[in-house]
BATI-120127 format. One record per residue (C-alpha): x, y, z; chain. Coordinates in steps of 0.5 Angstrom, whole numbers, plus 500, padded with zeros to 3 digits. Layout:
BEGIN
ATOM    X    Y    Z  chain
ATOM    X    Y    Z      A
...
***
This chain:
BEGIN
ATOM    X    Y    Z  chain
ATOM  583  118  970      A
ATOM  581  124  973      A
ATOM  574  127  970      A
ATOM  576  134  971      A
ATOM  582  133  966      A
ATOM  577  131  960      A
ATOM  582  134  956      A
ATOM  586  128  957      A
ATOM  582  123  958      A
ATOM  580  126  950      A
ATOM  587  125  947      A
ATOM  588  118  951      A
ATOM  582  116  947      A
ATOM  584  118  941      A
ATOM  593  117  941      A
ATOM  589  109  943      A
ATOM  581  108  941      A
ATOM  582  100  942      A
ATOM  584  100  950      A
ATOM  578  100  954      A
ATOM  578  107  958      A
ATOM  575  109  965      A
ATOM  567  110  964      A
ATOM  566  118  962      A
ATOM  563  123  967      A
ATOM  557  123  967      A
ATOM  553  130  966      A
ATOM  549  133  972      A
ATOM  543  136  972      A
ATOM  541  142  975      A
ATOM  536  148  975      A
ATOM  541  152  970      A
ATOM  543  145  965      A
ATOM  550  141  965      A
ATOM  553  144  971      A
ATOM  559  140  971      A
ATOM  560  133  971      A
ATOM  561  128  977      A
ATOM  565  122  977      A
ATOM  561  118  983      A
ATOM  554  121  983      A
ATOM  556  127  987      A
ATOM  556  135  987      A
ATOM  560  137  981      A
ATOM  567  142  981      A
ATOM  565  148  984      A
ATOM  568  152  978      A
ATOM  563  149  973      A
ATOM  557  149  978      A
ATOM  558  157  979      A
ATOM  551  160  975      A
ATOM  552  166  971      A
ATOM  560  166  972      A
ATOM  565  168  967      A
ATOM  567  160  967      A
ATOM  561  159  962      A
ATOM  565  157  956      A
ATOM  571  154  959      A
ATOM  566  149  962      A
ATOM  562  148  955      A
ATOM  569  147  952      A
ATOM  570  142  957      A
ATOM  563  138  956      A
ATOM  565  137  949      A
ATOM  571  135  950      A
ATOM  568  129  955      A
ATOM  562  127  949      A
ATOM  568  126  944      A
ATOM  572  122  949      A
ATOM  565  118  950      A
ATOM  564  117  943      A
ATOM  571  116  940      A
ATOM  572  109  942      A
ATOM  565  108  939      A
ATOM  567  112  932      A
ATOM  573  109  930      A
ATOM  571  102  930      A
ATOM  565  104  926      A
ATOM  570  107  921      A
ATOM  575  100  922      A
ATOM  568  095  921      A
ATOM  566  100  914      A
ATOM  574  098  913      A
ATOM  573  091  913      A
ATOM  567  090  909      A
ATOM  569  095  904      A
ATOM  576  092  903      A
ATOM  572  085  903      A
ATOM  566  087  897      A
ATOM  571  090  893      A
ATOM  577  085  893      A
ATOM  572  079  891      A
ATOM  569  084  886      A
ATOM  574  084  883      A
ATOM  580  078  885      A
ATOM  584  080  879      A
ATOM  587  086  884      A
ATOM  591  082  887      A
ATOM  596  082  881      A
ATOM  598  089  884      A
ATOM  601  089  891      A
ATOM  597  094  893      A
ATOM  591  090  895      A
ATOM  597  085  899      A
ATOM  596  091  904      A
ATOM  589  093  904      A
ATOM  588  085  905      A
ATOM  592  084  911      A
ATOM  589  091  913      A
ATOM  583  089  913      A
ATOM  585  083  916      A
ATOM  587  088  922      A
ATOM  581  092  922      A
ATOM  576  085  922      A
ATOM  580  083  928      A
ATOM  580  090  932      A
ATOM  573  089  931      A
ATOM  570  081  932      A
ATOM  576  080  936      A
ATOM  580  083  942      A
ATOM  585  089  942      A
ATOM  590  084  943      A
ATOM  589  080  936      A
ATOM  588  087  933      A
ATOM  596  088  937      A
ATOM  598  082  934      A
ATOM  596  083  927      A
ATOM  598  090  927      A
ATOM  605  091  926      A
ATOM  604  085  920      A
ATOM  599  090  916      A
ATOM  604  096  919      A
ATOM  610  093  915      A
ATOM  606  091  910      A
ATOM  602  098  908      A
ATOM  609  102  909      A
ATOM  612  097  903      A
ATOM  606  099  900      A
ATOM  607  106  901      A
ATOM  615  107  900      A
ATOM  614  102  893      A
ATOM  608  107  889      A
ATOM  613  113  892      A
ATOM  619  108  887      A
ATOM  614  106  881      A
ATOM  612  114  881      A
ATOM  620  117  880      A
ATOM  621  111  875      A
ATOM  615  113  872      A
ATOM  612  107  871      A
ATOM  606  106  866      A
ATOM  600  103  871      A
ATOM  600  109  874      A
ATOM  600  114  867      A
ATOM  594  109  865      A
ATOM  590  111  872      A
ATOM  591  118  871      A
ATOM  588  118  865      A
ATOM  583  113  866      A
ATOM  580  117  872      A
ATOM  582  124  872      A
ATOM  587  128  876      A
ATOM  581  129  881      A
ATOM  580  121  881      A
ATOM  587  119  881      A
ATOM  588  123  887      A
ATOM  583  121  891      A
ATOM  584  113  889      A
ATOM  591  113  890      A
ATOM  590  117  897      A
ATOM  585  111  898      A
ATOM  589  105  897      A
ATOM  596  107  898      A
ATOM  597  112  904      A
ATOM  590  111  908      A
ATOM  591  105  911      A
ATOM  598  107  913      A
ATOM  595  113  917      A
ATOM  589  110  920      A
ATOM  595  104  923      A
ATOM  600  110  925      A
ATOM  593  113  929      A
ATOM  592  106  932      A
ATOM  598  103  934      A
ATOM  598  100  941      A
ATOM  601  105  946      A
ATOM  607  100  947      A
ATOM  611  096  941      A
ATOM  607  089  941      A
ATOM  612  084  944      A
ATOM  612  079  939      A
ATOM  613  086  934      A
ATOM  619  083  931      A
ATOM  616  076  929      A
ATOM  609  080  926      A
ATOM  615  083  921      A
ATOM  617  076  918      A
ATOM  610  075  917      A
ATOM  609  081  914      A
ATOM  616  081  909      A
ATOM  614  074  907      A
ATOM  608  078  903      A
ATOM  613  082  898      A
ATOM  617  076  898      A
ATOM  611  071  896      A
ATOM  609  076  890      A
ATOM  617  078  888      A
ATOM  617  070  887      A
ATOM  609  069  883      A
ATOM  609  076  879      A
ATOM  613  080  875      A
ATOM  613  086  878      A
ATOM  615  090  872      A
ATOM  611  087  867      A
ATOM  605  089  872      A
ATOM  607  095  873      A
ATOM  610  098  867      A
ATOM  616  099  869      A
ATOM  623  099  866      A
ATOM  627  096  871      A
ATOM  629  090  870      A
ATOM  626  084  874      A
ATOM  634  083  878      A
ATOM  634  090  880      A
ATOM  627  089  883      A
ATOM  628  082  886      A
ATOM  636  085  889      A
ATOM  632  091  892      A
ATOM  628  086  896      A
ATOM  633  085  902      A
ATOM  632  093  903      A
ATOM  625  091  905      A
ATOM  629  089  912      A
ATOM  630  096  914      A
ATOM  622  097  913      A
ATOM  620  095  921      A
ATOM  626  098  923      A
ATOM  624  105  920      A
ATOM  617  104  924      A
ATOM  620  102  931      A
ATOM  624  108  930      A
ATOM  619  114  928      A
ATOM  614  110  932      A
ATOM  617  108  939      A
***
């Protein structure tokens, strides 16, 4: 990737901060500062080496686009290692959180985000659409319990406030899904199809050792939810869809 196209090499970081990108350019220092950047050590772009031309602030812009491309990789696996911890010290906190549905999919997401981290890119692909399927479950089912007016999540209003509830629910709920959305591998994962029954066996195991109307306070009866099961099966076609 061409180090005069910073803007790409920006966005390439960014749409996939796990793959391995070309060493940035590097900044070369001259009587007037960064001039411009060079990719072999040589003299830097004309444009960006003319002193005192109008092309100043375009060749800033084009600085700070370089250092965040530099650095994104770096970035986003320190937010994926906070994840990971965090995910880890409240779940064993608290394990009681595991008879709502919600902690299956941040379990299995910072399963994803310990891999990226510890491990390679292509553990992070292999787990991927495992804990993608598992947090669009989680999404799409809070969406469900709100429009059927289930009490847990009156009770979470009333416990920790509109301002609290807002920023949890965003949290626990559509957090995990996003930061997957932003992280997906560049291709689909050749074994997508085979992480998706992985993935549906969560829901399925908890539908078989919960009853999620009790849990959740919901009056709907149990059949109905355990019926409603097979509907999981358009889950990871909706995410190859919107996504590939």
């Amino acid at each position: 990737m061409s180090p005069k196209n910073p803007t790409r090499l920006y966005f390439a970081a960014w749409r996939n901060p796990l793959t391995d990108l070309p060493d940035p350019p590097q900044p070369k220092m001259t009587s007037n500062g960064f001039a411009g950047f060079a990719a072999d050590g040589g003299e830097p772009p004309a444009a960006a080496a003319a002193a005192g031309s109008g092309s100043e602030p375009a060749s800033r812009l084009r600085r700070f686009w370089v250092f965040i491309a530099a650095h994104i990789r770096s970035v986003h696996v320190g937010l994926l290692l906070l994840e990971f911890v965090l995910t880890l010290v409240v779940i064993l906190y608290d394990p009681r959180r595991m008879t709502h549905f919600t902690w299956w999919g941040i379990a299995a997401y910072g399963v994803y985000a310990g891999a990226a981290v510890f491990f390679s890119p292509a553990a992070a692909d292999f787990l991927w659409g495992v804990s993608a399927v598992t947090s669009t479950v989680v999404f799409v089912g809070v969406l469900c319990l709100s429009g059927a007016g289930c009490t847990l999540l009156q009770d979470a209003l009333d416990d920790l406030g509109g301002s609290g509830y807002l920023l949890g629910n965003f949290a626990v709920h559509y957090w995990p899904l996003l930061r997957l959305c932003h992280s997906r591998p560049p291709l689909l994962p050749p074994r997508f199809w085979n992480q998706t029954l992985y993935a549906l066996t969560f829901p399925l195991a908890y539908l078989s050792v919960m009853q999620a109307s009790d849990v959740y306070g919901c009056r709907i009866p149990e059949d109905a939810v355990v019926h409603a099961a097979p509907a999981l099966a358009f889950v990871p076609v909706a995410l190859r869809w919107a996504l590939y």
